[in-house]
C-alpha positions, 0 to 999 in steps of 0.5 A: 502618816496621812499628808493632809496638806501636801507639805509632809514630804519634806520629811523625807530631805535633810532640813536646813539652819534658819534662825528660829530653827538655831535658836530652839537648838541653843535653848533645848542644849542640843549639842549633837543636833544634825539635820538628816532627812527620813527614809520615806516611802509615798503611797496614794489611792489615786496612783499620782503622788506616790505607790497605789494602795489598793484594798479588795472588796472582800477584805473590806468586808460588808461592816466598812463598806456599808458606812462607805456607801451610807446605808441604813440597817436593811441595806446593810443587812442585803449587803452582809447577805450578798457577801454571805451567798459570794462565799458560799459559792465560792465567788471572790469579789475583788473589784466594783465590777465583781460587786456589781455582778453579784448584786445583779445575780442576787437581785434576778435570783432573790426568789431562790435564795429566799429561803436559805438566806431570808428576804432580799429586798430589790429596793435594797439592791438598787440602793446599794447599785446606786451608792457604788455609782458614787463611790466610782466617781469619787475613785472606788474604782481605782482603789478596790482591784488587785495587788491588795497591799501587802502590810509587811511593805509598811515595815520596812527598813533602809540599808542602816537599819532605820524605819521608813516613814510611810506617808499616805497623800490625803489632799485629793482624798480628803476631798471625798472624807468617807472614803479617806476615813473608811480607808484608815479604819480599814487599814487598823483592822488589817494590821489588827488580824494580819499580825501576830501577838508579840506582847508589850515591846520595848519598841512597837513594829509600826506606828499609826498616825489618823489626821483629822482623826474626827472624819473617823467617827462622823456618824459612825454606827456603834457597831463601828464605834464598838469595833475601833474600840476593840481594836485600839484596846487590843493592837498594841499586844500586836506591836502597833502604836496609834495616835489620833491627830485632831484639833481637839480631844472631845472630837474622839468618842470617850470609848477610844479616848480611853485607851489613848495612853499618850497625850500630846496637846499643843495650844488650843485658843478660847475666843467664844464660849464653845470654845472655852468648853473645849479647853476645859475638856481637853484639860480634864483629860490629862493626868492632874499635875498640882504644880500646873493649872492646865485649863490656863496653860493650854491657851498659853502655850506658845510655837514649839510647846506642848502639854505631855503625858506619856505612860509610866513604867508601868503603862499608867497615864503620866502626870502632865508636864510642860515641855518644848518640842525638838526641832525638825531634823528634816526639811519644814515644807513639801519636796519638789516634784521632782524630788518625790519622783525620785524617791518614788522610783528608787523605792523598793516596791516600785513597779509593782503596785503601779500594774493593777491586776484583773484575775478571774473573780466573781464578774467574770464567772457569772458573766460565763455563767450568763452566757451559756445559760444564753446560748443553752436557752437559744439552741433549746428555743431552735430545737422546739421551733425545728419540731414544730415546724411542718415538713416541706411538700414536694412540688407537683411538676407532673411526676411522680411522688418517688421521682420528685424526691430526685433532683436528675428527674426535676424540670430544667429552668435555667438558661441553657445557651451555650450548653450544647444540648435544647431544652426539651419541648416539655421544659418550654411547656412548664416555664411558660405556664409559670410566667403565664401566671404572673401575668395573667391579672391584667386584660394585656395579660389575658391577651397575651396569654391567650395570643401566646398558647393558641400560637403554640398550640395551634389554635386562633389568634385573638 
């Protein structure tokens, strides 16, 4: 069940005896009534209010994840090839990041999967970049990564052998309505191919609630639209009930309304006349009853009322009755805090879905293939460069070419004090030259140049 506005979890402790509460009990002859409350499990995409639930990019898949990201039918068309060239070489795309990658290493190497997998468009590709930015922002990144959610988690039971109620926290995710729809049609389709055919059972495994059903089909594509009904036509063979929670029938396409067995329809009030069209629709819905005129009863039913029709014996539509709701055995309004951290760390799955995991996947392979691709092109680059390079003269100290390979037959230039042995009278000779050739460009240069070697050779003083 998706909690819309916070206040399902009340469901999860025992509620208490009030008046109107009293009151429904003694009419309805409730004599065994109880107030218990629900074993309940908390799950949140966001990890506040309950166990992470998380989805990978690949079990999304690129039909869902493209009404996520609002694409047109080319985008979509490079997102479905993307996915296409990830399982061909064996990438997995788990995460955003791993999306992100793959994209990028498509985008660089379009020209040469042009010809296996057809045109790819750049523009495309930073459409598609640019949607997973936003999808980032509104908690992508948080909900696609590992572990997935493991659908046998949903079908637990406590120690008396009840169901759990799984209730979903949908107030902060409702805020990002694409995202909260795209989960909830993700999740039909897993339950859809995950489970096996179990035919028409007494009791169904697993029963799905859409709030808001009307998010779900908002500007939904009639590929989508083909696919829920598909899906909602064929899962009760896999032992699932659904039902679609809005504030009107006609906010559910006719293709899926039409495989809604079950009707339940509390009041519905015609102040304008919008409105006075949807009782009308709503009311031709249901299964005629000649004993009920249903237009003017739906306007007047009252707290604690409803129009039902359930399927027969024979999975037909029943005729439409009249009828009183039970009242809630568990608490009407949220639970503490408190309270729900308690029931969440006392849950059987506690602890696991908490820790997100980052295995190797396509990001990290491409980045390694990137790498080496790197380092390969700079050693090629270095080598090119080293055989380019010219070999190096060996310098003219006045010897010859084989005893200018041998540093022992090189000239001496460095400080030789404390040494023990002078400097030869040729090592002066040359270290002097080289400094008379600095100095040599100016006139005091010259002067002391020529002042110097005439001092030392024997020569005139100038």
């Amino acid at each position: 069940m998706a909690d819309i506005k916070g206040d399902l979890s009340g469901i999860g402790k025992p509620g208490s005896d009030k008046p109107k509460i009293r009151e429904s009990i003694e009419r309805l002859g409730l004599a065994d009534f109880a107030f218990q409350g629900c074993p309940v499990v908390f799950w949140d995409v966001f990890g506040e209010q309950g166990h992470n639930v998380r989805a990978t990019i690949s079990e999304m898949g690129p039909l869902l994840l493209a009404r996520l990201l609002n694409l047109n039918e080319t985008q979509s068309g490079v997102l479905s090839l993307v996915f296409k060239i990830a399982d061909d070489q064996g990438l997995l795309l788990l995460d955003l990041k791993d999306l992100r990658a793959m994209l990028e290493h498509v985008g660089n190497n379009a020209r040469e999967f042009m010809t296996s997998y057809g045109t790819i468009s750049a523009a495309s590709i930073g459409a598609i970049q640019r949607g997973l930015l936003t999808l980032e922002e509104q908690g992508g990144d948080i909900f696609f990564g590992e572990p997935a959610l493991n659908l046998e988690d949903l079908m637990q039971t406590d120690p008396r052998g009840c169901g759990v109620v799984n209730i979903l926290a949908a107030d902060r995710l409702l805020q990002a309505p694409r995202v909260y729809a795209t989960f909830l049609l993700w999740l039909l389709s897993e339950l859809f191919e995950v489970l096996p055919e179990v035919g028409d059972l007494e009791k169904p495994k697993l029963v799905f609630f859409f709030d808001e059903a009307h998010l779900l089909f908002n500007d939904a594509p009639k590929i989508l639209l083909d696919r829920i009904e598909q899906v909602i036509r064929l899962i009760r063979s896999k032992g699932v009930g659904v039902y679609f929670v809005t504030q009107n029938p006609i906010d559910i396409p006719d293709l899926v309304l039409g495989q809604l067995g079950n009707r339940f329809q509390h009041a519905l009030r015609a102040f304008t006349p919008r409105d006075q069209k949807a009782v009308k629709a709503a009311a031709e819905t249901f299964r005629a009853n000649p004993k009920l005129e249903v237009e003017k009863v739906i306007s007047e039913l009252g707290v604690g009322e409803a129009l039902v029709s359930p399927l027969d014996e024979e999975g037909r539509p029943g005729v439409v009755e009249r009828a009183r709701i039970c009242p809630p055995h568990s608490q009407i309004g949220p639970l503490s805090p408190e309270e729900r951290r308690r029931i969440i760390q006392a849950s059987a799955v506690y602890g696991f879905y908490e820790k997100m995991v980052d295995r190797e996947s396509a990001y990290e392979i491409l980045k390694k293939r990137t790498e080496q691709a790197m380092a390969q092109a700079e050693l090629e680059r270095m080598q090119r460069a080293e055989a380019g390079r010219p070999k190096p003269e060996p310098y003219d100290y006045g010897l010859s070419l084989e005893q200018a390979s041998y540093p022992r037959y090189r000239p001496q230039t460095r400080s030789y004090a404390g040494r023990g042995r002078q400097p030869r009278s040729g090592d002066v000779l040359n270290s002097l030259a080289r400094s008379a050739v600095r100095v040599a460009g100016s006139e005091l240069g010259r002067q002391i140049v020529r002042g110097v070697l005439g001092g030392i050779l024997g020569g005139r003083r100038y």
